[in-house]
Steps between C-alpha positions, in 0.01 A plus 500: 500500500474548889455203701205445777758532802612837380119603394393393855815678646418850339104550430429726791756694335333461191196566639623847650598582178893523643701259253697650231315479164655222332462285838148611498438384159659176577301410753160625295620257247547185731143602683359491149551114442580362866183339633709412829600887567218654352236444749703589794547795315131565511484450809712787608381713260173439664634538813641829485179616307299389845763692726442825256129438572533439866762855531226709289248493768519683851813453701330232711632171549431291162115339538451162621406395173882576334622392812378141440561515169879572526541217805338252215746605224823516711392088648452432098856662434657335798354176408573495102819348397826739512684583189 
């Protein structure tokens, strides 16, 4: 099984769907029974969800609103514990 460094290490590229299958599956696997890596996971799954929101509207700088939002949920990443 993949460890929590190595999970932390790769889930954007997990999350952009660029790991080689078996890597991918690996890290599915640990995310499926790691309540340490799991929410963090979330998180940037959420993340990127909000960023496709914010780029599907008019070319505009993003709205105050997601603007906020992201400044909250970078301090709250900077200020969790590192892996």
């Amino acid at each position: 099984m993949v460890d929590c460094h190595s999970v932390m290490k790769r889930l954007w590229e997990y999350l952009d769907g660029e790991l080689p299958l078996e890597e991918a599956q690996g890290l599915r696997e640990h995310l499926a029974v790691c309540a340490r890596c799991y929410p963090q996971y979330q998180f940037q799954l959420a993340f990127l969800a909000a960023l496709a929101r914010a780029h599907a509207g008019p070319a505009a700088s993003p709205r105050p609103e997601f603007a906020r939002r992201l400044r909250a949920a970078l301090a709250m990443v900077e200020s969790s514990p590192s892996f």
